[in-house]
C-alpha positions as CSV (number, residue, x, y, z in Angstrom):
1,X,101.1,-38.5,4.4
2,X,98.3,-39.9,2.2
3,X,98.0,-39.1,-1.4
4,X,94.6,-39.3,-3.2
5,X,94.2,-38.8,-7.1
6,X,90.7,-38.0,-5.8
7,X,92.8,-34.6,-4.6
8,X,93.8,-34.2,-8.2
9,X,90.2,-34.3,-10.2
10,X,86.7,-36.4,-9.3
11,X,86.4,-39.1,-11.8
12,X,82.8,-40.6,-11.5
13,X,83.8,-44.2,-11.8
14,X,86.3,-44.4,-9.6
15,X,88.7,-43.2,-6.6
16,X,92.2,-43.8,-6.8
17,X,94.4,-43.5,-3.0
18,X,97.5,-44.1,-2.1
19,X,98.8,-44.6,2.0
20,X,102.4,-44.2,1.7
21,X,103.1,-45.1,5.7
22,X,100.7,-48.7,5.3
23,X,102.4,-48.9,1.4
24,X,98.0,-49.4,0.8
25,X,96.8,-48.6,-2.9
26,X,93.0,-48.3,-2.9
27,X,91.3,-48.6,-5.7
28,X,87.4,-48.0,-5.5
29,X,85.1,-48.7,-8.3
30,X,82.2,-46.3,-8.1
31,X,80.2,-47.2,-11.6
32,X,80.7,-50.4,-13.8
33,X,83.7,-50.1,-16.5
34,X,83.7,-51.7,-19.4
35,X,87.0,-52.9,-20.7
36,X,88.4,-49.5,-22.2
37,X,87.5,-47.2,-19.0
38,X,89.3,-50.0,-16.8
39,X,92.4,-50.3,-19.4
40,X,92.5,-46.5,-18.4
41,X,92.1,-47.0,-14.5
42,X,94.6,-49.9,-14.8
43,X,97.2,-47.2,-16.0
44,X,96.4,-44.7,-13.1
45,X,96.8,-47.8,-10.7
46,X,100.1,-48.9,-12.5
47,X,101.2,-45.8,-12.1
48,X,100.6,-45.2,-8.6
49,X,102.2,-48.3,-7.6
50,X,104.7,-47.5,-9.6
51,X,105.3,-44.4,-7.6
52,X,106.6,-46.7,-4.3
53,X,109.9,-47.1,-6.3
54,X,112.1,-49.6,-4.5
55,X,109.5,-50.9,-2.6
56,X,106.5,-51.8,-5.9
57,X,105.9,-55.7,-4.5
58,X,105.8,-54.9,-0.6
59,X,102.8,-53.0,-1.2
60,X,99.5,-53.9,-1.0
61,X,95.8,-53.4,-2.5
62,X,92.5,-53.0,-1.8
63,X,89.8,-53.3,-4.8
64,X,87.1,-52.2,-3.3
65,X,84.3,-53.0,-5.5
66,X,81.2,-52.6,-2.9
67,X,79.3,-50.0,-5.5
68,X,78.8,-52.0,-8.4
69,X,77.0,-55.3,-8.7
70,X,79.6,-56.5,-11.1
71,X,81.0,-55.4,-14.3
72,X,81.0,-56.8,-17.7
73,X,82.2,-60.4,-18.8
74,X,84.6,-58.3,-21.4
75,X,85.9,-56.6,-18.1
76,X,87.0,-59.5,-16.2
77,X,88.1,-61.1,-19.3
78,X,90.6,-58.4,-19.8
79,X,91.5,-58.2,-15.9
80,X,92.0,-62.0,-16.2
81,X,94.9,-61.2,-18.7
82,X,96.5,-58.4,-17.2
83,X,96.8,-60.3,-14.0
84,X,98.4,-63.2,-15.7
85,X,100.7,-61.3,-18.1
86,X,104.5,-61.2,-17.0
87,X,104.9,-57.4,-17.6
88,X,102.4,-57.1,-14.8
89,X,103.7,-60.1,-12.8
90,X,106.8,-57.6,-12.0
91,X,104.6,-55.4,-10.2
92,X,102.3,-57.1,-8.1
93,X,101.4,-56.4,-5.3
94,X,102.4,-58.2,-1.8
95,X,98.7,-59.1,-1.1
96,X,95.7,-58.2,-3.0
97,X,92.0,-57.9,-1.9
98,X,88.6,-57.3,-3.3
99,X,85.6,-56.1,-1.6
100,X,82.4,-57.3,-3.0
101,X,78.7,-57.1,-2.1
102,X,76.7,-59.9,-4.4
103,X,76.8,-63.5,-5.3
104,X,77.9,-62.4,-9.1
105,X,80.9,-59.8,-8.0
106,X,82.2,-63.1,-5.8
107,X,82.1,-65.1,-8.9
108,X,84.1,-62.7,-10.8
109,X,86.6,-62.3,-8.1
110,X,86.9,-66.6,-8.0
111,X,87.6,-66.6,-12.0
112,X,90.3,-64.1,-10.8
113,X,91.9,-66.1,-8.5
114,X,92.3,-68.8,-11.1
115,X,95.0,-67.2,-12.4
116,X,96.3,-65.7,-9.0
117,X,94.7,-67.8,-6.0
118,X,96.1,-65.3,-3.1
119,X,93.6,-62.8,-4.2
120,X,91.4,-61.9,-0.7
121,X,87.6,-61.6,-1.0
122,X,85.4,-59.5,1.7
123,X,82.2,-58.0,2.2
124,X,83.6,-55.6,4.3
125,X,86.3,-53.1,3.6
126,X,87.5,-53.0,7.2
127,X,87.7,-56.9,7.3
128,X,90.0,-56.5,3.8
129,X,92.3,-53.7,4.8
130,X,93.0,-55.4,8.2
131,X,93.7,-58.7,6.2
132,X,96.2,-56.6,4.1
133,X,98.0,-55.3,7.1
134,X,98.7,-58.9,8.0
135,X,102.2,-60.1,7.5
């Protein structure tokens, strides 16, 4: 059974789904966020991942960032710290990957990997979700 927050209400910049059998949290950015409306989606995805219980670290995640040319230096700034904060840490997902389309998305997704180098990059979202369905 799938679960989409999408079900719930629309939000314009962003989708929010969650595939219980694959343990697969998407997360698709439809509009660029600055730091406080991705603080918010943050919380929506903790929560969600949150919601796999025992099993929060064998899932996995797609960011799926294919709409947006990049965000805001304030917004990766931030992601950079929740990625590397402990709290957060506890939580992580088993893999993680981002879909990107343009040379500046790719090097926001590099400065995230310097704080967690596993992170996946794609230009294709089927290429990415088959990548996190690897053991």
């Amino acid at each position: 059974m799938r679960y989409s927050a999408a079900a719930m209400h629309t939000p314009l910049t962003h989708r929010l789904e969650v595939d219980r059998p694959r343990k697969l949290v998407i997360l698709e950015i439809r509009e660029m966020l600055g730091p406080e409306d991705a603080a918010w989606v943050g919380e929506e995805l903790r929560a969600a991942v949150r919601s796999f219980g025992d099993a929060v670290g064998q899932h996995v995640t797609l960011y799926d960032g294919s709409a947006v040319p990049s965000l805001p230096t304030a917004t990766i700034d931030m992601l950079r710290q929740t990625f590397d904060n402990p709290a957060v840490r506890a939580i992580w997902a088993r893999k993680v990957a981002f879909v990107v389309k343009t040379a500046t998305a790719r090097m926001q997704v590099k400065r995230l990997q310097q704080v967690r180098p596993d992170f996946g990059m794609f230009d294709d979202r089927d290429a990415a979700i088959a990548w996190l369905m690897e053991p």
